[in-house]
Jmol script that loads the backbone (N, CA, C; Angstrom):
load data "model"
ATOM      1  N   UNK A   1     -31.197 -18.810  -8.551  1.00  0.00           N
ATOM      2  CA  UNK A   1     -31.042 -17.978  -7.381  1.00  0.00           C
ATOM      3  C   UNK A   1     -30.883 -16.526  -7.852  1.00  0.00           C
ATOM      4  N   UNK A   2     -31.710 -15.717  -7.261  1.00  0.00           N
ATOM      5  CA  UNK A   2     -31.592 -13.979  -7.599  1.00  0.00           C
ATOM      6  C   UNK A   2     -30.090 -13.459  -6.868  1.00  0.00           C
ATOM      7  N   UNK A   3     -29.776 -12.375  -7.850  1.00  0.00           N
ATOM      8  CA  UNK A   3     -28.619 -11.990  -6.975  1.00  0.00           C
ATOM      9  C   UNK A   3     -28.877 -11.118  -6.035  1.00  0.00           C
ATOM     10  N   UNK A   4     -29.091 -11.349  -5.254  1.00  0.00           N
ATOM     11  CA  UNK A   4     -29.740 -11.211  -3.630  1.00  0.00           C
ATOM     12  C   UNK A   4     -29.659 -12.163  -2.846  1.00  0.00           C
ATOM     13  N   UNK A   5     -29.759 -13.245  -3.407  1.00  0.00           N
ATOM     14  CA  UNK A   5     -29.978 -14.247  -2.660  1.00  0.00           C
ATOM     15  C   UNK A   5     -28.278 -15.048  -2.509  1.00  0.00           C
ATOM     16  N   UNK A   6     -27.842 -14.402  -3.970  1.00  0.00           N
ATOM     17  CA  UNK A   6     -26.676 -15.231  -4.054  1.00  0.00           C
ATOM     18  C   UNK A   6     -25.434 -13.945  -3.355  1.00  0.00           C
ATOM     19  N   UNK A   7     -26.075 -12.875  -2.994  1.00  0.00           N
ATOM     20  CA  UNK A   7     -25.014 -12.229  -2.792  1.00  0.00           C
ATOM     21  C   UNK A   7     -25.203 -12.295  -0.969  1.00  0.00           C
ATOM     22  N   UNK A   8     -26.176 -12.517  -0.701  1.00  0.00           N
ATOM     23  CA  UNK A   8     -26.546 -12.706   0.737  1.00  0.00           C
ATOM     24  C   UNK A   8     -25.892 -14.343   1.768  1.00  0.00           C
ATOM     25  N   UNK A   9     -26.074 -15.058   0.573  1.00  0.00           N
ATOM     26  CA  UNK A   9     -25.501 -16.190   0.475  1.00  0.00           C
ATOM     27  C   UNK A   9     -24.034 -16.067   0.863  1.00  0.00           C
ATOM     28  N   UNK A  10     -23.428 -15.415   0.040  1.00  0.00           N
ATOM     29  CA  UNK A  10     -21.754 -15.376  -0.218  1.00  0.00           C
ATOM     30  C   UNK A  10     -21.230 -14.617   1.215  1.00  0.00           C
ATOM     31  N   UNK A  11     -22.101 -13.930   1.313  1.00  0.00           N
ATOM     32  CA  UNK A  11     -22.047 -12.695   2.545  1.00  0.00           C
ATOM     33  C   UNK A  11     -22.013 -13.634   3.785  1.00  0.00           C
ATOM     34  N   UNK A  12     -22.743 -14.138   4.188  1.00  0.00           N
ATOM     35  CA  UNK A  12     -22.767 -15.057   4.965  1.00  0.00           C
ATOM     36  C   UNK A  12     -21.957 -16.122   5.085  1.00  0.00           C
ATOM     37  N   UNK A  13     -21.274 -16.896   4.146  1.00  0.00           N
ATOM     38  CA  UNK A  13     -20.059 -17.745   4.234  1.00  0.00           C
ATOM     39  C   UNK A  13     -18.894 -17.089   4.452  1.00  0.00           C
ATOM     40  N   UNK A  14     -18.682 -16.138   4.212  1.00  0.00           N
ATOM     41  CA  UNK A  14     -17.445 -14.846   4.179  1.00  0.00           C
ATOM     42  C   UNK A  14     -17.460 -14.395   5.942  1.00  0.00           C
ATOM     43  N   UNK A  15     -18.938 -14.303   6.207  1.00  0.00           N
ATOM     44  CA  UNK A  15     -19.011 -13.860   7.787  1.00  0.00           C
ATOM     45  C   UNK A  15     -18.860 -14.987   8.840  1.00  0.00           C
ATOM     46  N   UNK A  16     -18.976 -16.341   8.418  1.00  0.00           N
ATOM     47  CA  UNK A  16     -18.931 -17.233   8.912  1.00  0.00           C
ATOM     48  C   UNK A  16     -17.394 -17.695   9.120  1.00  0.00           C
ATOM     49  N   UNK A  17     -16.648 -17.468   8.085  1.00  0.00           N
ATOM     50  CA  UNK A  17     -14.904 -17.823   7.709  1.00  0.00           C
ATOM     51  C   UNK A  17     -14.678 -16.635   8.502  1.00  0.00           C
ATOM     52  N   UNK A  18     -14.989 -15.453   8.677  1.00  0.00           N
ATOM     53  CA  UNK A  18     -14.164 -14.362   9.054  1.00  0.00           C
ATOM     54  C   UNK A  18     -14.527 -14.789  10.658  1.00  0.00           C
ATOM     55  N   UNK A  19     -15.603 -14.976  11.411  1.00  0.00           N
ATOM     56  CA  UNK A  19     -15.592 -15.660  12.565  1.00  0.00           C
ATOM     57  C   UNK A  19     -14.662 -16.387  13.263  1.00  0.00           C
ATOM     58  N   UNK A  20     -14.561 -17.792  12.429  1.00  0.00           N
ATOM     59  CA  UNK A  20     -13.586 -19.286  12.827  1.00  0.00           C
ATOM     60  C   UNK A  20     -12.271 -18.461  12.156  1.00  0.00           C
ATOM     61  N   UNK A  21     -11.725 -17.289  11.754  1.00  0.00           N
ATOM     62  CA  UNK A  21     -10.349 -17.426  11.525  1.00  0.00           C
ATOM     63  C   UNK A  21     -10.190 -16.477  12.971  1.00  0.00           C
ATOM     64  N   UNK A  22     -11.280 -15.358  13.428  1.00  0.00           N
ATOM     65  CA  UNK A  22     -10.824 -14.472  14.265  1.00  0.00           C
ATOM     66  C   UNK A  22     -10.482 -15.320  15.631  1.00  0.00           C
ATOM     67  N   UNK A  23     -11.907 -16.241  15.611  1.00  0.00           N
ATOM     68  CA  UNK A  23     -11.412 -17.463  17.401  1.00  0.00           C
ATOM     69  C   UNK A  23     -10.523 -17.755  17.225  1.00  0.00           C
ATOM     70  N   UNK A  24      -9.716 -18.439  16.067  1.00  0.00           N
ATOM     71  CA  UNK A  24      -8.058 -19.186  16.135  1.00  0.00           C
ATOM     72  C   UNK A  24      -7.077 -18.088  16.068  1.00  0.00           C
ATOM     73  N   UNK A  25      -7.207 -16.908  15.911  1.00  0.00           N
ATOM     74  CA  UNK A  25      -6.463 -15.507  15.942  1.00  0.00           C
ATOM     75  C   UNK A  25      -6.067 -15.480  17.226  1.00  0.00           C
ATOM     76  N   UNK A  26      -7.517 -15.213  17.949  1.00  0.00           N
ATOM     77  CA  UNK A  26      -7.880 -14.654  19.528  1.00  0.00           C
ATOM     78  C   UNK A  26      -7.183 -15.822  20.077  1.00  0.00           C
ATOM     79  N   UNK A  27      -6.985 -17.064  20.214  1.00  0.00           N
ATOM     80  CA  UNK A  27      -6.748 -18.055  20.619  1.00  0.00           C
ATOM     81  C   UNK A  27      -4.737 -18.015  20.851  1.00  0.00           C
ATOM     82  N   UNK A  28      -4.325 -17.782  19.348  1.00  0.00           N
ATOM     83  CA  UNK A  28      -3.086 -18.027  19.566  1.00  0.00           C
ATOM     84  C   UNK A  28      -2.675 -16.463  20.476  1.00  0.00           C
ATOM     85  N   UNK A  29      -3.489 -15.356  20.642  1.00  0.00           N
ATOM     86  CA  UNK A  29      -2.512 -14.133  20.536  1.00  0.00           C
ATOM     87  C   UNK A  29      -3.091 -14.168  22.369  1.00  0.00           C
ATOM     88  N   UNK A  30      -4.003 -14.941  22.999  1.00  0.00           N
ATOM     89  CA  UNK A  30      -4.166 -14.864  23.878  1.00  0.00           C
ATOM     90  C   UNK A  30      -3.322 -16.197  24.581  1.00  0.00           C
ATOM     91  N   UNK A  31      -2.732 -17.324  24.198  1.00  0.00           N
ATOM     92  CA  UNK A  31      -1.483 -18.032  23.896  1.00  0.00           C
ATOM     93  C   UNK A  31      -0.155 -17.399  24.424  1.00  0.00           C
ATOM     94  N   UNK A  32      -0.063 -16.628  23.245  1.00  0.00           N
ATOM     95  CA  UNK A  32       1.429 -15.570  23.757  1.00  0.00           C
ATOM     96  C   UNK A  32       1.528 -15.175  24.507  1.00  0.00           C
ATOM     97  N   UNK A  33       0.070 -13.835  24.669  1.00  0.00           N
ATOM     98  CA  UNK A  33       0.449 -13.216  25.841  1.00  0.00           C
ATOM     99  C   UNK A  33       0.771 -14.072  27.263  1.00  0.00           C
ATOM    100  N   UNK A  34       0.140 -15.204  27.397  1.00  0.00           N
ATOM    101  CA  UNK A  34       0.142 -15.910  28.486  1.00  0.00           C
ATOM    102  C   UNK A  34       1.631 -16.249  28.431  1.00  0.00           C
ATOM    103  N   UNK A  35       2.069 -16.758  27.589  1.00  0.00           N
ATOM    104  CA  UNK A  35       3.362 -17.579  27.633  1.00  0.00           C
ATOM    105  C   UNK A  35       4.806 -16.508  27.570  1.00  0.00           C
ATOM    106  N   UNK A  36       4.695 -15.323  27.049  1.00  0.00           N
ATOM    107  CA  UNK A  36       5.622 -14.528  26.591  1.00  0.00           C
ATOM    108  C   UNK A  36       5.232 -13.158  27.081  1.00  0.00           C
ATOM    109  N   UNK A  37       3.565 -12.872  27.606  1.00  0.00           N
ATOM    110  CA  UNK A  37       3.648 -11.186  28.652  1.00  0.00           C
ATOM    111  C   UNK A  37       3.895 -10.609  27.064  1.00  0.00           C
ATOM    112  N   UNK A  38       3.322 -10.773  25.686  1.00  0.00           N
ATOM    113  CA  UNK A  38       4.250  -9.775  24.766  1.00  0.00           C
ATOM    114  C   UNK A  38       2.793  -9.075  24.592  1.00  0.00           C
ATOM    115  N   UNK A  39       3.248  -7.698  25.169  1.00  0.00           N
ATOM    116  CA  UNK A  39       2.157  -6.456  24.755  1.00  0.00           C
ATOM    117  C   UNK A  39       1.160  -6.203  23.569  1.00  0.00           C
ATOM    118  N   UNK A  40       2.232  -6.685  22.548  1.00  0.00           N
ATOM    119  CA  UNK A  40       1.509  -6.547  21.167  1.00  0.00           C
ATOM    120  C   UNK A  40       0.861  -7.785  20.704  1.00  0.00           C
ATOM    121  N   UNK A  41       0.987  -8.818  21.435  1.00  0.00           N
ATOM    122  CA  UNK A  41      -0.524  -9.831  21.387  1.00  0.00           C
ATOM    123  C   UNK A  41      -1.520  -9.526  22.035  1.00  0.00           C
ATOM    124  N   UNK A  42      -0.991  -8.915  23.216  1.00  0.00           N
ATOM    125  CA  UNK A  42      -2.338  -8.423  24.047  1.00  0.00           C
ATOM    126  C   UNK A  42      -3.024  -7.299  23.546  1.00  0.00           C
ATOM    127  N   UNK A  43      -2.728  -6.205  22.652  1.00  0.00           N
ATOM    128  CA  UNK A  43      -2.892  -5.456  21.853  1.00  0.00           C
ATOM    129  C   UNK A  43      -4.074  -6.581  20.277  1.00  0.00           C
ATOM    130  N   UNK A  44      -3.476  -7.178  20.184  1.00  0.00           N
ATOM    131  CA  UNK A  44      -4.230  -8.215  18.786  1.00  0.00           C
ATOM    132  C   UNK A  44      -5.151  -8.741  19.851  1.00  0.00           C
ATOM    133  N   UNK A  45      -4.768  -9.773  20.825  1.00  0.00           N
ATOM    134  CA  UNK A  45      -6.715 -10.379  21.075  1.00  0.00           C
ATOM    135  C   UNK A  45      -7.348  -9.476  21.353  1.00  0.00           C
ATOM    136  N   UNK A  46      -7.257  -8.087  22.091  1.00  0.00           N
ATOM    137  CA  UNK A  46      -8.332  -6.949  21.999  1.00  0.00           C
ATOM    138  C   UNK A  46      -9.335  -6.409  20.407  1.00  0.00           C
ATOM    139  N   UNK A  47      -8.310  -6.518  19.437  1.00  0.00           N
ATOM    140  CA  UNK A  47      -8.824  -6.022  18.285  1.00  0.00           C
ATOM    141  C   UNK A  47      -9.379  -7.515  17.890  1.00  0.00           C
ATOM    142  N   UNK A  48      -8.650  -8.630  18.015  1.00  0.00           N
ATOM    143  CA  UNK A  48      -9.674  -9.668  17.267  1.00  0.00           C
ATOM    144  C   UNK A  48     -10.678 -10.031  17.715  1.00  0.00           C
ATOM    145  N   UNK A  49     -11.075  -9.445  19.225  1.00  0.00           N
ATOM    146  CA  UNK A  49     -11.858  -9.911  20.256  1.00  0.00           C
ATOM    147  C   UNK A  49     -13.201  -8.714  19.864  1.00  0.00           C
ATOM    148  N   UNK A  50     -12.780  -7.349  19.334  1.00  0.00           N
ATOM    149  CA  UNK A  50     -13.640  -6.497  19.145  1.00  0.00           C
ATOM    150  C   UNK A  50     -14.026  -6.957  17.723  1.00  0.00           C
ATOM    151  N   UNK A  51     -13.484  -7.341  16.797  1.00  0.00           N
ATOM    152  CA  UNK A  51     -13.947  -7.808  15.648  1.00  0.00           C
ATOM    153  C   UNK A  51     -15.055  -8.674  15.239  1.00  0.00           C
ATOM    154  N   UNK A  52     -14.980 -10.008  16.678  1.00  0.00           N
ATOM    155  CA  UNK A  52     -15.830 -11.105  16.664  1.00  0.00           C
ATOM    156  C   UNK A  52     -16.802 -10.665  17.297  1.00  0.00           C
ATOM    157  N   UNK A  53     -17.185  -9.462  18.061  1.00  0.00           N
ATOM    158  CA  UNK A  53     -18.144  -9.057  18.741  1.00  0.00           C
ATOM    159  C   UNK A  53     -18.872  -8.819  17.629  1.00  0.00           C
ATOM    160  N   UNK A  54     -18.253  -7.632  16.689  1.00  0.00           N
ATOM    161  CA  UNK A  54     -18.657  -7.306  15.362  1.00  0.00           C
ATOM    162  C   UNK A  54     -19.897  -8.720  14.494  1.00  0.00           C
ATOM    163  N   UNK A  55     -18.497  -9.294  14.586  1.00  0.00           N
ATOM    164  CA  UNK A  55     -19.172 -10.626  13.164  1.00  0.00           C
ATOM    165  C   UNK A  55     -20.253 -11.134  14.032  1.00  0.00           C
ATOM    166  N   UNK A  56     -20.300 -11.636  15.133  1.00  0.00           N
ATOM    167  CA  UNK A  56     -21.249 -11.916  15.794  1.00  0.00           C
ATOM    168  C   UNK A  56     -22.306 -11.590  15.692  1.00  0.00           C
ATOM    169  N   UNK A  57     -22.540  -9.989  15.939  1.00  0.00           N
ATOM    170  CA  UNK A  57     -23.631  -9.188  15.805  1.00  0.00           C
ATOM    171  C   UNK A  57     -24.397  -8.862  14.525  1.00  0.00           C
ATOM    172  N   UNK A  58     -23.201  -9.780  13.410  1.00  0.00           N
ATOM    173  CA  UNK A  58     -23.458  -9.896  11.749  1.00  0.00           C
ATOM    174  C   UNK A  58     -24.349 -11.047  11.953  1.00  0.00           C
ATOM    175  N   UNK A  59     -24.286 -12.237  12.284  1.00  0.00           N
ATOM    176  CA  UNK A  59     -24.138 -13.243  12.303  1.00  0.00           C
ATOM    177  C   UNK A  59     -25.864 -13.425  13.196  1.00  0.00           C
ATOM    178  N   UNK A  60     -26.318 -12.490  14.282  1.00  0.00           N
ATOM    179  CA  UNK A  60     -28.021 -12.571  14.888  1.00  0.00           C
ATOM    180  C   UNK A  60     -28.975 -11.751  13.680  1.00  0.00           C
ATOM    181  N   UNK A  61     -27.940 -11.223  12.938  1.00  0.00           N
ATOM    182  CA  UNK A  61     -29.329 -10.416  11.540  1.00  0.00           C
ATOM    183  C   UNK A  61     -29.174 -11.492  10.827  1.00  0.00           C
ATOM    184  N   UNK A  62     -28.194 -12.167  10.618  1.00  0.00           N
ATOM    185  CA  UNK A  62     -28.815 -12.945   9.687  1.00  0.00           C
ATOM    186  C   UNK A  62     -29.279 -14.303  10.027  1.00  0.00           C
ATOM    187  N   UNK A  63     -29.906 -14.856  11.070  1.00  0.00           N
ATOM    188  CA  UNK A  63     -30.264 -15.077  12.483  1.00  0.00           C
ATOM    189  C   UNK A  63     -32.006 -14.694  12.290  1.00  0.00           C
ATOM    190  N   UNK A  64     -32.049 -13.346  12.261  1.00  0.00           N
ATOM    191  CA  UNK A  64     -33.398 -12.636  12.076  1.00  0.00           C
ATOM    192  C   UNK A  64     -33.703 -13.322  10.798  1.00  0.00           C
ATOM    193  N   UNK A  65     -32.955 -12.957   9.936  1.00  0.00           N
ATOM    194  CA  UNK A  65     -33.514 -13.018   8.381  1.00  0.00           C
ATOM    195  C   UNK A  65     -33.812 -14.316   8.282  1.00  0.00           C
ATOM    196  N   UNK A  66     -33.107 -15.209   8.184  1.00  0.00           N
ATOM    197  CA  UNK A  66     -33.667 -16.703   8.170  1.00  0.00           C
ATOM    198  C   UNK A  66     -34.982 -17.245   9.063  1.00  0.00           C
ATOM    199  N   UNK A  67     -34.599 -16.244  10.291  1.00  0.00           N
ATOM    200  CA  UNK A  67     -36.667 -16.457  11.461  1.00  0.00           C
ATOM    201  C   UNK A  67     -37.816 -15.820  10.882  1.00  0.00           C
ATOM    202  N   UNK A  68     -37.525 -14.990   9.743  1.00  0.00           N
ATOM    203  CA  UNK A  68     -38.238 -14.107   9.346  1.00  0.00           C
ATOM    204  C   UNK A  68     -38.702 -13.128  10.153  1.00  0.00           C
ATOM    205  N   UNK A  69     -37.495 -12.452  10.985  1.00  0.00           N
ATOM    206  CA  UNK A  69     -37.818 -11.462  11.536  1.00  0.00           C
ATOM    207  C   UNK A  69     -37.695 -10.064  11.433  1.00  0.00           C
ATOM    208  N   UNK A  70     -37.571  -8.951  11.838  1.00  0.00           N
ATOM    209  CA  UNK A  70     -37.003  -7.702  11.195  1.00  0.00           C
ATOM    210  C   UNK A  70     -35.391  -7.426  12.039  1.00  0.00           C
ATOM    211  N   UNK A  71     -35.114  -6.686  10.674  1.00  0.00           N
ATOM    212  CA  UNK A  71     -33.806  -6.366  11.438  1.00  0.00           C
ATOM    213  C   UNK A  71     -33.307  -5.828  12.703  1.00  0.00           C
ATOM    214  N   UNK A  72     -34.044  -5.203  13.340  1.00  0.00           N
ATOM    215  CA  UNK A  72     -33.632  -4.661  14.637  1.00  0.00           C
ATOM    216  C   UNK A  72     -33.990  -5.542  15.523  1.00  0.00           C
ATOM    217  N   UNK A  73     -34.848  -6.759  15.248  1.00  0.00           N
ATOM    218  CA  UNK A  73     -35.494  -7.688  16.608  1.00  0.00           C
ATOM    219  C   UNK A  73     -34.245  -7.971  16.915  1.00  0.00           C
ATOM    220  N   UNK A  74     -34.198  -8.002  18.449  1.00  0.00           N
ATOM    221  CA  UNK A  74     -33.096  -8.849  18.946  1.00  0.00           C
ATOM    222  C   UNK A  74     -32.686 -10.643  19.062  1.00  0.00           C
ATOM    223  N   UNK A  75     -32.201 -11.248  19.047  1.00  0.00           N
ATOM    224  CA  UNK A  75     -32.053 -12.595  18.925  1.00  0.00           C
ATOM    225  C   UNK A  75     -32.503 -12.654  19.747  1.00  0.00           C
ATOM    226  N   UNK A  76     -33.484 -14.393  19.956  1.00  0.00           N
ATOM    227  CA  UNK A  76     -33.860 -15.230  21.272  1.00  0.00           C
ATOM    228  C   UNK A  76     -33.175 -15.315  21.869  1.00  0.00           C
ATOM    229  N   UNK A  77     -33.358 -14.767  23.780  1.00  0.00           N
ATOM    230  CA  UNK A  77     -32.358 -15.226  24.753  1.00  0.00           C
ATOM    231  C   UNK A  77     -31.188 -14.005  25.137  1.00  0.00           C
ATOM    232  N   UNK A  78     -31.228 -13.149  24.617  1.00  0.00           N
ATOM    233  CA  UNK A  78     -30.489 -12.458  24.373  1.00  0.00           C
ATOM    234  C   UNK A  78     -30.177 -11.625  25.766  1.00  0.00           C
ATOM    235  N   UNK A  79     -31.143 -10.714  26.320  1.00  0.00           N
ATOM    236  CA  UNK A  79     -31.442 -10.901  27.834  1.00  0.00           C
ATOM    237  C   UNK A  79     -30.718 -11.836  28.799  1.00  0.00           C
ATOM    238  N   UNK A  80     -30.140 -11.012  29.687  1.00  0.00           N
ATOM    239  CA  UNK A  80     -29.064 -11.969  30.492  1.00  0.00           C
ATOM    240  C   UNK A  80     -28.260 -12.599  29.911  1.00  0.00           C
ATOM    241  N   UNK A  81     -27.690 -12.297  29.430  1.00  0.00           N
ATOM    242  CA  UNK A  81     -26.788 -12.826  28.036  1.00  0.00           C
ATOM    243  C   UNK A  81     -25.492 -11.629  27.994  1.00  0.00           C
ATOM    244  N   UNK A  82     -24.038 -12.077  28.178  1.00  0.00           N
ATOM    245  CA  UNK A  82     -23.496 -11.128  27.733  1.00  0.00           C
ATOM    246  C   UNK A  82     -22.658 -10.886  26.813  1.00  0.00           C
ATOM    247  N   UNK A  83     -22.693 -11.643  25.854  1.00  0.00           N
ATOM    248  CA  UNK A  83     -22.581 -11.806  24.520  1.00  0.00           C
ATOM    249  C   UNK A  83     -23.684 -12.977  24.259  1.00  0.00           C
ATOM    250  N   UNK A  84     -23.782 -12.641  22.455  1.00  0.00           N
ATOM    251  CA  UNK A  84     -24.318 -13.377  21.911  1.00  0.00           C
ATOM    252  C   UNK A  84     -23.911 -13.676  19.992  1.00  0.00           C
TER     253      UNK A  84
END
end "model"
wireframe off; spacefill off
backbone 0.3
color backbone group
C-alpha cells in the first residue's frame, strides 16, 4: 500500500471513530439537558452537533473518492435532504 493510500486509509478510520464518539457525546449532553435544563450541555450538543455536521461532510468526499468522483460533486440524493 502507497502512503497515500495508507494515510487516506487511517484518515478515514479516525473520521469514522470521531463520528460514533460525537453521536454518543450529542446523545448523553442532549440527555442532561432534558433531565437537568443544565445550560452547559446545551452549550456541548450544539458544538458536538456542529462537529458531526463537519465529519459528515468529511465522510461524502470520501464518499466521492471511493465513486470515483471529484471532490466538489455533491453526494447522491443530496437535494431535499437536510443533512447528509
Amino acid at each position: 500500500m502507497t502512503y497515500e493510500e495508507t494515510f487516506l486509509k487511517d484518515f478515514e478510520e479516525w473520521l469514522n471513530t470521531q463520528v460514533m464518539v460525537n453521536e454518543v457525546a450529542m446523545a448523553e449532553a442532549k440527555k442532561i439537558v432534558e433531565e437537568d435544563k443544565d445550560e452547559r450541555a446545551a452549550d456541548a450538543y450544539i458544538r458536538y452537533e456542529s462537529k458531526l455536521d463537519a465529519y459528515r461532510f468529511l465522510q461524502g468526499k470520501f464518499a466521492n473518492y471511493r465513486d470515483k468522483k471529484d471532490f466538489h460533486d455533491l453526494p447522491d440524493g443530496l437535494f431535499g435532504q437536510r443533512k447528509y
